[in-house]
C-alpha positions as CSV (number, residue, x, y, z in Angstrom):
1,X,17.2,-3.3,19.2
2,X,15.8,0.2,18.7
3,X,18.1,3.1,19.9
4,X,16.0,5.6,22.1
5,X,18.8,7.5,23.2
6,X,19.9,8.3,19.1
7,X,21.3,11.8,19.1
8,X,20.2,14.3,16.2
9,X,21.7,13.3,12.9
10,X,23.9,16.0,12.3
11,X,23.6,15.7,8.2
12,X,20.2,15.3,6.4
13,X,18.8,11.8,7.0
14,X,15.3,9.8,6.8
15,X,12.5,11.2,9.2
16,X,11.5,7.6,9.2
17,X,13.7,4.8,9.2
18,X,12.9,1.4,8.5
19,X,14.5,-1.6,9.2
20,X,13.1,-5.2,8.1
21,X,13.7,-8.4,10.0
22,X,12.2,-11.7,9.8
23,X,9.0,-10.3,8.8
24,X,8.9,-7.3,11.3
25,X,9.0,-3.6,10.1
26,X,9.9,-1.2,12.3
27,X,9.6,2.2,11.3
28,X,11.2,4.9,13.7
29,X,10.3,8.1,13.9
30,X,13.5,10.2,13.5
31,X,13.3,13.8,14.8
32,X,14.7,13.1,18.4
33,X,15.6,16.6,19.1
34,X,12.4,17.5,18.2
35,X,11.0,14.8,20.3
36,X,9.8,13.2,16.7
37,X,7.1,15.9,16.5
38,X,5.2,15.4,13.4
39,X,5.9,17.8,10.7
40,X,4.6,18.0,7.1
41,X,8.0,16.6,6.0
42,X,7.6,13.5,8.3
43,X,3.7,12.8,7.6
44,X,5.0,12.6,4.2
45,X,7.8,10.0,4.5
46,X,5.7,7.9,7.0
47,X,2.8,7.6,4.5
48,X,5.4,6.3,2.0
49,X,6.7,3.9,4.1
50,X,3.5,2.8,5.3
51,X,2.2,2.6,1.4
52,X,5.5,0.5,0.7
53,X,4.9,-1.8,3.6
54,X,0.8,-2.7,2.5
55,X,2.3,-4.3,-0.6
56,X,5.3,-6.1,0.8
57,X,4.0,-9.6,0.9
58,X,7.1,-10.4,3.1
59,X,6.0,-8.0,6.2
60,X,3.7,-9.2,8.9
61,X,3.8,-7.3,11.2
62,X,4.9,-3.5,11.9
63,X,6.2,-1.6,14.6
64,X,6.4,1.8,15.0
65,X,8.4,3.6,17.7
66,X,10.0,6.8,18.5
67,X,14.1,7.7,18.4
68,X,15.6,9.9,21.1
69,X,13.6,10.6,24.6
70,X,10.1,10.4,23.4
71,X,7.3,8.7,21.0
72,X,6.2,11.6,19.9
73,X,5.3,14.8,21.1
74,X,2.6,15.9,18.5
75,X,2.6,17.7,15.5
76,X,5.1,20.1,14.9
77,X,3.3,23.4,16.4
78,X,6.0,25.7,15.4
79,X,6.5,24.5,11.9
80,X,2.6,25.6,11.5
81,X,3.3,29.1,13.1
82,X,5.7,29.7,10.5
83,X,2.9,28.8,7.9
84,X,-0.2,30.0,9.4
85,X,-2.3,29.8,5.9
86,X,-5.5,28.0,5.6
87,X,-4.3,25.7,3.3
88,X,-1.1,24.8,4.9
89,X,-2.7,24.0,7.6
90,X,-5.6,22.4,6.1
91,X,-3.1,20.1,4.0
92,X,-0.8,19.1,7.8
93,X,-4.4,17.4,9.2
94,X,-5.5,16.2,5.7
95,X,-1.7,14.1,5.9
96,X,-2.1,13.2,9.4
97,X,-5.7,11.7,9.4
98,X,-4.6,10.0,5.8
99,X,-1.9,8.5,8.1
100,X,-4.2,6.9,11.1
101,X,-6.6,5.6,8.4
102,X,-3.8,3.7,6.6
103,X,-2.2,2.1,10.0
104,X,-6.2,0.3,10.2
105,X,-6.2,-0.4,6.4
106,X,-2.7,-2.1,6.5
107,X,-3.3,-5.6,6.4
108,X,-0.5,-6.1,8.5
109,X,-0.7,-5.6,12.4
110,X,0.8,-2.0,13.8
111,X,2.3,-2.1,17.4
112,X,3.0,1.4,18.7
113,X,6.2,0.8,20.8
114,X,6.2,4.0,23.1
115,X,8.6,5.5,25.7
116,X,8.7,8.6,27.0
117,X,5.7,11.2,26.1
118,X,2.8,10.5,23.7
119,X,1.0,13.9,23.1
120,X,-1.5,15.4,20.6
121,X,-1.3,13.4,17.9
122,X,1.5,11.3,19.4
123,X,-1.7,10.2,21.7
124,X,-3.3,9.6,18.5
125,X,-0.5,8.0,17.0
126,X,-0.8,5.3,20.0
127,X,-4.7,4.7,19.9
128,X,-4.7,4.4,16.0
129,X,-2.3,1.8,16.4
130,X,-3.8,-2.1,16.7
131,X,-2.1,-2.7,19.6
132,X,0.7,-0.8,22.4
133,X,3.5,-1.7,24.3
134,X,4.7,1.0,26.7
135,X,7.6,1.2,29.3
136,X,6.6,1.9,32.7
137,X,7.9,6.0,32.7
138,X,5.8,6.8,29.3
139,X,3.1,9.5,29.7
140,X,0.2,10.2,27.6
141,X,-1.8,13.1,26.7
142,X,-3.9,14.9,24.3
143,X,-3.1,18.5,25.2
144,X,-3.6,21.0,22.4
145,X,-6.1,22.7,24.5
146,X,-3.2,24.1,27.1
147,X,-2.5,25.6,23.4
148,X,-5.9,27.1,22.9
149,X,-6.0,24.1,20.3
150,X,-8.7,21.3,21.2
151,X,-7.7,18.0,19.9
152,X,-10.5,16.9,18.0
153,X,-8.5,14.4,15.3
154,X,-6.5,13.3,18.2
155,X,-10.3,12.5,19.8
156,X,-11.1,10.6,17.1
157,X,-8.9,7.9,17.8
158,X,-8.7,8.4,21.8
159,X,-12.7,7.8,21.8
160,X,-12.3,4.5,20.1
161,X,-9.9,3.0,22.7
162,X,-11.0,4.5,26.1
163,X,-14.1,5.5,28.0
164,X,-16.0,8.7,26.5
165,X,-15.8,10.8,29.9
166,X,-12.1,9.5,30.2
167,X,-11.2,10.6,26.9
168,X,-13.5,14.0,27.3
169,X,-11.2,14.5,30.4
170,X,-8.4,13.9,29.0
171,X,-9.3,16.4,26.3
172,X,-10.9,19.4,28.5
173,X,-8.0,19.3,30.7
174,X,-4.8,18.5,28.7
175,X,-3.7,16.5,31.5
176,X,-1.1,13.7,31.2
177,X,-2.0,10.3,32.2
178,X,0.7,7.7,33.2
179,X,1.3,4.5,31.4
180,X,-0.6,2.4,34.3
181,X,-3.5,5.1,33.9
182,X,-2.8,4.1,30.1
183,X,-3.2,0.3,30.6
184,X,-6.4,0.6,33.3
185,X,-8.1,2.8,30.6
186,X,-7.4,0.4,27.6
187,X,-4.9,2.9,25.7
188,X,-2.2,0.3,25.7
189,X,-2.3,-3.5,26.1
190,X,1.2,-3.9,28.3
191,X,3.4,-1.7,30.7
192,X,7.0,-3.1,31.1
193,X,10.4,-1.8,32.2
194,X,11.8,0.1,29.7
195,X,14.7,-2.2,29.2
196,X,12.1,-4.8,28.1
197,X,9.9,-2.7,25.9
198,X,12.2,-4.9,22.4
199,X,11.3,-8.2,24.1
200,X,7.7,-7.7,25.2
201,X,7.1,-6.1,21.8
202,X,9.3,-9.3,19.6
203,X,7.0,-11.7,22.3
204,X,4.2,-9.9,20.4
205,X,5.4,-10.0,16.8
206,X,6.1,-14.1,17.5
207,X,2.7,-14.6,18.1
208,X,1.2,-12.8,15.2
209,X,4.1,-14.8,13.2
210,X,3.1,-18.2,13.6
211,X,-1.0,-17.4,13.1
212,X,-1.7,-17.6,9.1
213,X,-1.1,-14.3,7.5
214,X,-4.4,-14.2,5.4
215,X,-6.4,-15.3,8.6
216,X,-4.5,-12.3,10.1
217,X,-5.4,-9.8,7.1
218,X,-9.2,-10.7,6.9
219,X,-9.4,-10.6,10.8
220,X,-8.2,-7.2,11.2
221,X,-9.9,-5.5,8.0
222,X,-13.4,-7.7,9.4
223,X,-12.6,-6.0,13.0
224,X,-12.3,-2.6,11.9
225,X,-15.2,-2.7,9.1
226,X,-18.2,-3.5,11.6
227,X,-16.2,-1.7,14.8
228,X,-15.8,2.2,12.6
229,X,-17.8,2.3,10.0
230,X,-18.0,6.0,10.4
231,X,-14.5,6.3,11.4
232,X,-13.2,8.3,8.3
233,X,-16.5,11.2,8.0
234,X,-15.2,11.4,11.7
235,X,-11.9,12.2,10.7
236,X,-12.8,14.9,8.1
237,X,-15.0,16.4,10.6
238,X,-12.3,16.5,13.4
239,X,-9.8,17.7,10.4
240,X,-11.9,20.6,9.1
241,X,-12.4,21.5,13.1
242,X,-9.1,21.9,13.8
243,X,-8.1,23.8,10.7
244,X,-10.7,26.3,11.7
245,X,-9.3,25.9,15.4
246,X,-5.5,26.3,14.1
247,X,-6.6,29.4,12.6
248,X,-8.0,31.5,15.4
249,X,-6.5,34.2,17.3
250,X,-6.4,32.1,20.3
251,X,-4.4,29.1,18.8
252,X,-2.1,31.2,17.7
253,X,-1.7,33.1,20.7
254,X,-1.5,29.9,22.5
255,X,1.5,28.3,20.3
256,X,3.1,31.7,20.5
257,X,3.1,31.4,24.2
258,X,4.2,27.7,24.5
259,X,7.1,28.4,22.0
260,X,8.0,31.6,23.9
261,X,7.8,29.9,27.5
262,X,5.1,32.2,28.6
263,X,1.7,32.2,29.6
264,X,-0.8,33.2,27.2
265,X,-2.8,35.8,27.3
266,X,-6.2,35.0,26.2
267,X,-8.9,36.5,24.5
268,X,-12.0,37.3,26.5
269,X,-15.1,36.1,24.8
270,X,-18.7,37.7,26.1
């Protein structure tokens, strides 16, 4: 049973915690009060776990969920204001796209397990993922552009799961979508009540448990071969657009405002 009401650790802990059972990882993201917004710090520990995971032989399947009220709310927009160099920056979505390419390289299947809000690359997060379970009050949303930040590695992943002029929407707009929205459009494979998101998820995990794990393996690595061939150019495209995004004027005017609680006050372009 993952605790989504966890309050923040009070003394330095993990940023992602693991815990193993009968061939399950979970791996919970572990900034609650920060709504588990992904920092450089995180991205790092996540791709460790994830690394340690591909070559445990004893794993089958992996879960990935969020403590406190939320998934995940997206990178961690006022960590980058504090470091608003080029290469900082550059390094943050070189990490993050690392991450989404790894959860389709695992040979293991990744389940995002998602409650509350999935923004930015908290959407991502969700769409990298081979398959979502989602309690019935989680909202969704790719909405750096309310930022003056359009999410173009977050629309990597979001254009492989849903409808193009969806996702486009969904990007233009920054709008939220809720989790029925989420299912209609393909985002996730099941709603439930949020007190059954564990057993809808362990229902899951069973399933992928008693198929042959080297059947399982080949399947997935097959699936995502001849379905994205072109899915990591596409990520250092969208990575080297949102560097140069992240490091305009407006961007930064934009996070200033959202960490402020104002509205910005945008440049006007002839």
């Amino acid at each position: 049973m993952i605790d989504t009401n966890m309050p923040a650790a009070s003394s330095p802990t993990a940023l992602v915690l693991r815990a193993d059972r009968d061939g399950v990882a979970t791996l919970t993201l572990n900034r609650p009060a920060q709504y588990n917004a992904l920092s450089a710090a995180l991205l790092i520990e996540l791709r460790a776990a994830l690394e340690s995971i591909a070559r445990d032989g004893a794993v089958r399947a992996v879960v990935i969920a969020g403590a406190g009220k939320a998934f995940c709310a997206g990178h961690d927009l006022k960590e980058m204001r504090t470091r608003p160099d080029r290469a900082f920056i550059t390094d943050i979505f070189r990490r993050c796209s690392e991450v989404m390419l790894m959860l389709t390289r695992l040979p293991q299947p990744v389940i995002a397990r998602v409650h509350g809000i999935a923004a930015a690359a908290g959407c991502q997060l969700v769409a990298q993922c081979d398959l979502a379970v989602a309690s019935a009050d989680a909202k969704f949303a790719v909405s750096g552009i309310n930022v003056g930040l359009f999410c173009a590695t977050p629309g990597v992943a979001l254009a492989r799961n849903i409808p193009r002029k969806q996702a486009m929407e969904m990007l233009l707009t920054g709008d939220f979508i809720d989790a029925q929205q989420a299912l209609d459009r393909g985002l996730v494979n099941h709603i439930v009540r949020a007190e059954a998101l564990d057993e809808t998820v362990a229902g899951l995990t069973a399933k992928i448990l008693a198929k042959p794990a080297a059947a399982v393996a080949a399947g997935k690595k097959s699936f995502y071969e001849q379905l994205d061939t072109g899915l990591a150019s596409a990520y250092a495209l969208a990575t080297e657009t949102m560097v140069c995004n992240m490091m305009s004027d407006d961007a930064a005017e934009g996070i200033d405002a959202f960490l402020q609680k104002r509205a910005p006050d945008w440049q006007r372009h002839s």
